[in-house]
N, C-alpha and C positions, 0 to 999 in steps of 0.2 A: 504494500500500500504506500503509495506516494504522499511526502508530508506537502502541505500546501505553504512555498511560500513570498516573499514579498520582495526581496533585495535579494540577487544574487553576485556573488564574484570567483573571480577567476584566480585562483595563488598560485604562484610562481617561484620557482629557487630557479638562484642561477640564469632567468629568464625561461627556465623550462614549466610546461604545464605540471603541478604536482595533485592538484585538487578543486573541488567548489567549494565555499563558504555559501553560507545562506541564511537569513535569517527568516525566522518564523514568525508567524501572527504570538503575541503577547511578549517581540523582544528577544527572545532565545535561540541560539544558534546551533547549526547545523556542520560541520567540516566532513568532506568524505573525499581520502585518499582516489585519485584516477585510477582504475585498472592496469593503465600503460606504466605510469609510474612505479606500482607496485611490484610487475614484471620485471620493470628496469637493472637491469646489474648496476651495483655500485648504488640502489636508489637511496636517500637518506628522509628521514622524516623532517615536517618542519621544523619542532620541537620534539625536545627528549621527553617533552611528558606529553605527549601524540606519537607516541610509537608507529612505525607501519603497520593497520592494521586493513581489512576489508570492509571491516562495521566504519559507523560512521561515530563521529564524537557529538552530543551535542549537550548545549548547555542554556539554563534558564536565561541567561545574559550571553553578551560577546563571549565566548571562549580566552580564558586567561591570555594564552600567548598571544591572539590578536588584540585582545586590549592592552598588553603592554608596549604595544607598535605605536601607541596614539601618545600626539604629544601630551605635557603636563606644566602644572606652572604658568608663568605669562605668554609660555610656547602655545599653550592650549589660547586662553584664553583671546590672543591674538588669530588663531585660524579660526575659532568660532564666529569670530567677529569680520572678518575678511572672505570666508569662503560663504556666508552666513546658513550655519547648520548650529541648531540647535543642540545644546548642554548635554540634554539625556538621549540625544541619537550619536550614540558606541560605534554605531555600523554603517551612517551616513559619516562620518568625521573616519574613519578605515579605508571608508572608497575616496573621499577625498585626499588625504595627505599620505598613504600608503602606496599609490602607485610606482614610488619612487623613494624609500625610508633606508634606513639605514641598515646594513645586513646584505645577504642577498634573497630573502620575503619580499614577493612583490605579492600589493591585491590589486587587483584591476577588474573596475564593475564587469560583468557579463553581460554582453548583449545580442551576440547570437555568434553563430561560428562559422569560423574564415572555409577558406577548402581546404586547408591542410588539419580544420580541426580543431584548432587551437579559437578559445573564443578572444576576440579584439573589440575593445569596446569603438565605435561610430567613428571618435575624433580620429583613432591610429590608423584607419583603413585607409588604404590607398582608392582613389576614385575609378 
């Protein structure tokens, strides 16, 4: 049974596909490893406490390790204000300033998929 939900994104290591994030009606997230990924030789998890598994992880809120992708401090407070997303949106404020964060975690919203596959959100496609 498929869960129904609202935001999706696309995570990336390395620039490679690893998984979707999702979030859920009442806020709670969704992370499920790719099947490619998990085939992968050499594949590594995003986090040590997200093992590679085939289930999926999810959680009442942002998942720990993507809420600590998001800034904090007057970092925060300055992107709320600039990008204008809202305090208690965890998972609008992850597809904003996560595209590109520090590590090699990327999340980049999901908006359908290229032909090779990989989903690229509107702005990145080529015409």
């Amino acid at each position: 049974m498929s869960r129904p939900s609202l935001r999706r994104a696309t995570v990336r290591l390395s620039g490679v596909r690893c998984g979707t994030l999702e979030e859920l009606p009442g806020g709670g997230t969704h992370f499920l490893y790719d099947p490619d990924h998990l085939a992968r030789e050499g594949a590594f998890p995003v986090s040590l406490t997200m093992p590679l598994r085939a289930e999926p992880y999810t959680s009442t809120r942002l998942l720990p390790f993507f809420l600590n992708l998001l800034p904090e401090g007057w970092l925060l407070d300055i992107s709320l204000a600039r990008l204008k997303v809202a305090r208690d949106d965890a998972f609008g404020l992850l597809l904003a300033t996560c595209r590109d964060c520090v590590g090699e975690c990327e999340v980049v919203p999901a908006e359908g998929p290229t032909e090779d596959g990989v989903d690229v959100p509107p702005a990145e496609r080529e015409p």
